[in-house]
N, C-alpha and C positions, 0 to 999 in steps of 0.2 A: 817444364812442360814440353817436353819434345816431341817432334815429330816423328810419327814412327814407320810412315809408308809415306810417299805419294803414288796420288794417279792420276792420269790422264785421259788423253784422247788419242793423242798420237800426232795431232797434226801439226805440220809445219810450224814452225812459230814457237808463242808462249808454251802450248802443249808439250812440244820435243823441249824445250828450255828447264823447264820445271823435272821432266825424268832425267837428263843428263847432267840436271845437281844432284840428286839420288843415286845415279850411278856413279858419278865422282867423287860423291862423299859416303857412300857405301850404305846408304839408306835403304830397304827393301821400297819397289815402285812394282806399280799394274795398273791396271785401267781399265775401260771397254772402247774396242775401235770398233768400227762401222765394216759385216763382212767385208772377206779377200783383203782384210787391211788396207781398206782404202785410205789415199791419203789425197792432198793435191798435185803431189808428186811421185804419184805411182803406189807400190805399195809401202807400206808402213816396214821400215828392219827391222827383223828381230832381233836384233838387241835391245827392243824396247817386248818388256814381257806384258803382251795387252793381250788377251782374252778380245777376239770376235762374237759381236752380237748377231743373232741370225738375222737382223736385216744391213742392209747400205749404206740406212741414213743414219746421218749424223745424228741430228734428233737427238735419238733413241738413244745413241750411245752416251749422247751429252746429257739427259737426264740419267742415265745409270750411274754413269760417274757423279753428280751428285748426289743421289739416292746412297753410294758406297760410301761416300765420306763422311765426316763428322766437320765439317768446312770448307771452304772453297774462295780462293783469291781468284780476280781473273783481270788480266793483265791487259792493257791495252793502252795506243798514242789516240790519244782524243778521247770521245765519247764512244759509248758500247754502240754498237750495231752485230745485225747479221747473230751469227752463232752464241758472241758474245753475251749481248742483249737476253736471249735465250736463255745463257747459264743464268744469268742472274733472275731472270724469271723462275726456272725449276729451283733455286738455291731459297728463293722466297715462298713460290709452293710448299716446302718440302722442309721451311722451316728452318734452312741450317746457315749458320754465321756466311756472310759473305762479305769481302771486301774485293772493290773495285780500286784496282793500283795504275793510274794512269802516266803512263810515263812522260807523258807531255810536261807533267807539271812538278817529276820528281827525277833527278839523280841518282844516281845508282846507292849512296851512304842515305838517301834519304828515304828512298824507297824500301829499304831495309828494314830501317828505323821504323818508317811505320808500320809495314808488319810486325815488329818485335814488338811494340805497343798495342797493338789489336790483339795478339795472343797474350800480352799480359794483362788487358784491360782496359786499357790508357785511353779508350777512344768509345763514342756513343754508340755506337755496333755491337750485336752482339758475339760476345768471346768465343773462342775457340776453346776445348774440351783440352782435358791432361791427355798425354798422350793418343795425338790426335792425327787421324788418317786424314792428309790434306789432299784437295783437287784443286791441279793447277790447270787455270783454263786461260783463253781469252785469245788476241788477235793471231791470224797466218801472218806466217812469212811472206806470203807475195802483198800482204794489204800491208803492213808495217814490217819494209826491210832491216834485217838487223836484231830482230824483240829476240828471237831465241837463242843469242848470246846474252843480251841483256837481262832477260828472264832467267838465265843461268847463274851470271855474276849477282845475277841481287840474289836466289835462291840459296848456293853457294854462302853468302855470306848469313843469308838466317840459317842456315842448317847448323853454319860452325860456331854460331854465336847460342843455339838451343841445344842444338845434339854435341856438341865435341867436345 
């Protein structure tokens, strides 16, 4: 069952974490940011290939990027709030598998692990599709220092344990 894209948002954090296992393990990624690429840090680099929505807000961009996928992890230290909270709201609208990967309470072999069981089944959630366009969403980097290396090494190691 591999992954065959991911997408994002772009923002700081889990966002950026999840396209730069894509572009390190040569995965194609894209996503929807919010016009001018907005980010919290100015705008979004191109090196991240994300299509702008014609408005600003987040929002909008964060249900598109649901709406594109066929699942969506979203990453976070403690409980969802803010943006987060939200994906998982349009992920339930919209009917598509989601897991909440909180890193408070997992390691990086462990966190892994449980996504390699939620794409195989192994968990009460619903599965993720063969050949599946993942959104990677969930905390910034200024709320939880740190997550978009984190969000990389764990992503990192599901891509080379599915795709390689």
């Amino acid at each position: 069952m591999p992954i065959t894209k991911i997408i994002s948002g772009g923002q700081t954090g889990a966002d950026r974490g999840g396209l730069d296992a894509a572009i390190y393990c040569k995965i194609h990624h894209s996503g929807w940011c919010p016009k001018g690429r907005r980010s919290e840090d100015g705008a979004i680099p191109d090196t991240y290939h994300l299509q702008e929505t014609p408005s600003k807000s987040y929002l909008k961009r964060t249900e598109q990027n649901v709406t594109d996928s066929d699942a969506t992890i979203i990453f976070s230290v403690g409980k969802l709030t803010g943006g987060s909270f939200r994906t998982m709201e349009f992920a339930k609208k919209h009917k598509k598998p989601v897991l909440h990967v909180n890193l408070a309470e997992y390691e990086r072999a462990e966190a892994a692990h449980c996504i390699l069981r939620w794409f195989e089944g192994d968990v009460t959630k619903p599965t993720p599709p063969k050949n599946c366009v993942l959104n990677v969403a969930g905390s910034r980097e200024s709320k939880s220092p740190g997550i978009q290396g984190k969000v990389m090494e764990i992503m990192v190691d599901v891509l080379k344990k599915m795709n390689l």
